[in-house]
C-alpha positions in Angstrom: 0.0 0.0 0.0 1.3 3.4 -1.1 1.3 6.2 1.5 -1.5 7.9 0.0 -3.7 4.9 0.5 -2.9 5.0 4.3 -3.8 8.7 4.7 -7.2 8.1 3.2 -8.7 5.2 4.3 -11.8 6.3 3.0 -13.1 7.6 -0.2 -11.9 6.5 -3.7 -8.9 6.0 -2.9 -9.4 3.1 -0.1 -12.2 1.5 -2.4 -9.3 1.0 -5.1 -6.9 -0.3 -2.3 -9.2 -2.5 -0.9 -9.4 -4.2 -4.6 -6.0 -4.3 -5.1 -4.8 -5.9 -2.6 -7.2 -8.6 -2.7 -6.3 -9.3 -6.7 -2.7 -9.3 -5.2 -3.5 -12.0 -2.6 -5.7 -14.2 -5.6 -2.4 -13.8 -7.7 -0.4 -14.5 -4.9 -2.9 -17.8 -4.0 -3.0 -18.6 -7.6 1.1 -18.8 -7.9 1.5 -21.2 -4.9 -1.6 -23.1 -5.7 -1.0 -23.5 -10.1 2.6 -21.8 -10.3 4.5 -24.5 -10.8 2.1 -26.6 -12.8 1.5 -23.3 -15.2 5.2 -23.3 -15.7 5.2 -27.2 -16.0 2.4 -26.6 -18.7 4.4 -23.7 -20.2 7.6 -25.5 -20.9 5.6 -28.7 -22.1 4.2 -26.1 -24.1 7.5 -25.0 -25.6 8.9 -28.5 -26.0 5.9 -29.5 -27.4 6.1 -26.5 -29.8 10.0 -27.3 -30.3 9.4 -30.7 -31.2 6.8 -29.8 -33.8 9.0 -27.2 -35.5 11.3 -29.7 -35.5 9.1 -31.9 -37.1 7.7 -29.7 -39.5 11.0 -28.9 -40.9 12.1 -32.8 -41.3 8.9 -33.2 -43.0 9.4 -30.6 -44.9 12.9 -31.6 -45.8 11.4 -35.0 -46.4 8.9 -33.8 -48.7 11.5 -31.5 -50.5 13.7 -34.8 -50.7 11.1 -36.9 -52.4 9.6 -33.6 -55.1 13.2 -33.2 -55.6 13.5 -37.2 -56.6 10.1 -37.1 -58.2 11.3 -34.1 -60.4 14.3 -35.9 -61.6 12.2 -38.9 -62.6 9.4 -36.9 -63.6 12.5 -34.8 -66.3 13.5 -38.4 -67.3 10.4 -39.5 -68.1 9.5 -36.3 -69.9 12.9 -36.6 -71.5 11.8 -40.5 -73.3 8.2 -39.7 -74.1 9.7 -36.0 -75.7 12.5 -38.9 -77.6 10.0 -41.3 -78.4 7.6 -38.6 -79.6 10.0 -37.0 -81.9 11.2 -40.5 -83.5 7.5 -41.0 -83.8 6.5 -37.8 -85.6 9.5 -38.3 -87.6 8.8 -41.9 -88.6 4.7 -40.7 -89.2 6.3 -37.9 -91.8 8.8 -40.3 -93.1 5.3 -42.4 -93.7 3.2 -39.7 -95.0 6.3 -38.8 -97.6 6.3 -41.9 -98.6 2.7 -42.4 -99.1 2.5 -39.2 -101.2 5.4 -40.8 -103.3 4.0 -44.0 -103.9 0.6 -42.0 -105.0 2.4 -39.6 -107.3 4.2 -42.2 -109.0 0.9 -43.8 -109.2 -1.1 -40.8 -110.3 1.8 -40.3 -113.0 1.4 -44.3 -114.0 -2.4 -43.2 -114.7 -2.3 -40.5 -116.4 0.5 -42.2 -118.7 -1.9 -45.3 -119.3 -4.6 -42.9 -119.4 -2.8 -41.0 -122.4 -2.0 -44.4 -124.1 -5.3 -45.3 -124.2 -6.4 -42.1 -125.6 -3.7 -42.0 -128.3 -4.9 -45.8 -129.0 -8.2 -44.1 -129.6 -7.1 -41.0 -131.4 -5.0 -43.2 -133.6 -7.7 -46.0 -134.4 -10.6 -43.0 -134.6 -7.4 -41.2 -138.2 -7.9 -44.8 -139.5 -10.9 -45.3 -139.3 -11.8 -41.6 -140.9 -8.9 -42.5 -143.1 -10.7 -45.0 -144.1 -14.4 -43.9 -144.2 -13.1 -41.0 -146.6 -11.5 -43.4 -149.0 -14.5 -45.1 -149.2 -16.8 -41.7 -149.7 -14.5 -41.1 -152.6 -15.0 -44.4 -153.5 -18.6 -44.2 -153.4 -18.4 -40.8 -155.1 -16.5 -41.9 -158.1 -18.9 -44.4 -158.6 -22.0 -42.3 -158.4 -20.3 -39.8 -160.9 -19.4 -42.8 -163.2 -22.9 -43.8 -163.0 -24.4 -40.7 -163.2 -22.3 -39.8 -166.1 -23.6 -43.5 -167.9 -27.2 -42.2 -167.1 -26.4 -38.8 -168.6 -24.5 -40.6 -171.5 -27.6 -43.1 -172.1 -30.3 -40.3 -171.6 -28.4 -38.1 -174.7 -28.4 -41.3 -176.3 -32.0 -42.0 -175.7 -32.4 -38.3 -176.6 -30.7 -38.8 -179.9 -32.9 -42.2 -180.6 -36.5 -40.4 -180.5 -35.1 -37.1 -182.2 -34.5 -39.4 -185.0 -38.2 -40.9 -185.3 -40.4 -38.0 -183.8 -42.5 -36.6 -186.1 -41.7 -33.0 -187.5 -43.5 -30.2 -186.2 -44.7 -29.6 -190.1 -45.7 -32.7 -190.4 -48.0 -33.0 -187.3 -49.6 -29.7 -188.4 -50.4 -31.7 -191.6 -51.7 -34.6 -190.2 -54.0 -32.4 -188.0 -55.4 -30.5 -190.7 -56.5 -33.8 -192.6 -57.7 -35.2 -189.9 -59.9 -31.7 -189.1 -61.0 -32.0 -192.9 -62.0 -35.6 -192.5 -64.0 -34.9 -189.2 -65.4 -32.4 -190.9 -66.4 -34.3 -194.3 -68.0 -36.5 -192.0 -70.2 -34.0 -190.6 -70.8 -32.5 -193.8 -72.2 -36.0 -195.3 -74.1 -36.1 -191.8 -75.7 -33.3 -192.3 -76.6 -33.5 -195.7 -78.1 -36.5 -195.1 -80.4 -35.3 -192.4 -81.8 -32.6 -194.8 -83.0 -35.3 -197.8 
């Protein structure tokens, strides 16, 4: 208690002196009755803490260990399958090259037995027009050789009946005697009918 506190022992400042000392006398109470087990309970507390910082970082260095391990293995493995998927992709372009040179070669063998063909065709269609033309002049030497026989045995025909048709002269003759015997006969008809 502070001097103050024993010249007033009452008012405010007794009341606050009168607390104090009892909280004194509780810590005072609480240190002999728990001291020594809250100081037990502390430095369990700190070992126990100790021991799990301890732990923590050998986990930690464990787990490092194995990531670190798994890492390697995991670049290793990455390494093959990146290896085995270049000499893949190569050997798929190798494959694809050589599929577009087999169907080059064989688009070229095509179009060269295509053409073959064609020229076959080509060649057999000349002869054949070769041939049909020889036989059109064939044909049209004929018809002019028989047209020219018609022609020659029309003019002679022509010739034949020039030589025994009758003379325009002598048709006008024969018409006029036949009008004056057609009309003789009418005459003697007629004189008849009058008698």
């Amino acid at each position: 208690m502070t001097d103050e506190q024993q010249d007033f022992p009452t008012g405010r400042g007794h009341c606050e002196a009168a607390n104090a000392e009892p909280a004194d006398k509780m810590e005072q109470i609480r240190e002999l009755m728990f001291g020594g087990t809250v100081r037990d309970f502390d430095r369990r507390m700190k070992e126990l803490g100790d021991r799990l910082d301890a732990e923590l970082a050998r986990a930690t260095s464990a787990l490092d260990a194995r990531i670190g391990a798994l890492e390697s293995r995991l670049d290793t493995q990455l390494e093959k399958l990146t290896t085995q998927l270049r000499a893949e992709s190569a050997a798929r372009q190798g494959a694809l090259d050589d599929l577009e040179s087999r169907l080059n070669q064989s688009l070229r063998t095509q179009r060269n037995e295509i053409n073959a063909v064609l020229q076959q065709h080509e060649d057999a269609a000349g002869v054949a027009e070769a041939r049909a033309r020889d036989a059109l002049a064939q044909f049209d030497a004929k018809t002019a050789n028989a047209l020219q026989q018609l022609r020659d045995a029309l003019a002679t025909a022509r010739t034949e009946l020039g030589g025994e048709k009758l003379a325009r002269e002598d048709l006008a003759d024969l018409m006029a005697e036949v009008s004056l015997r057609l009309r003789g006969a009418q005459d003697v008809v007629k004189s008849g009918g009058k008698r």
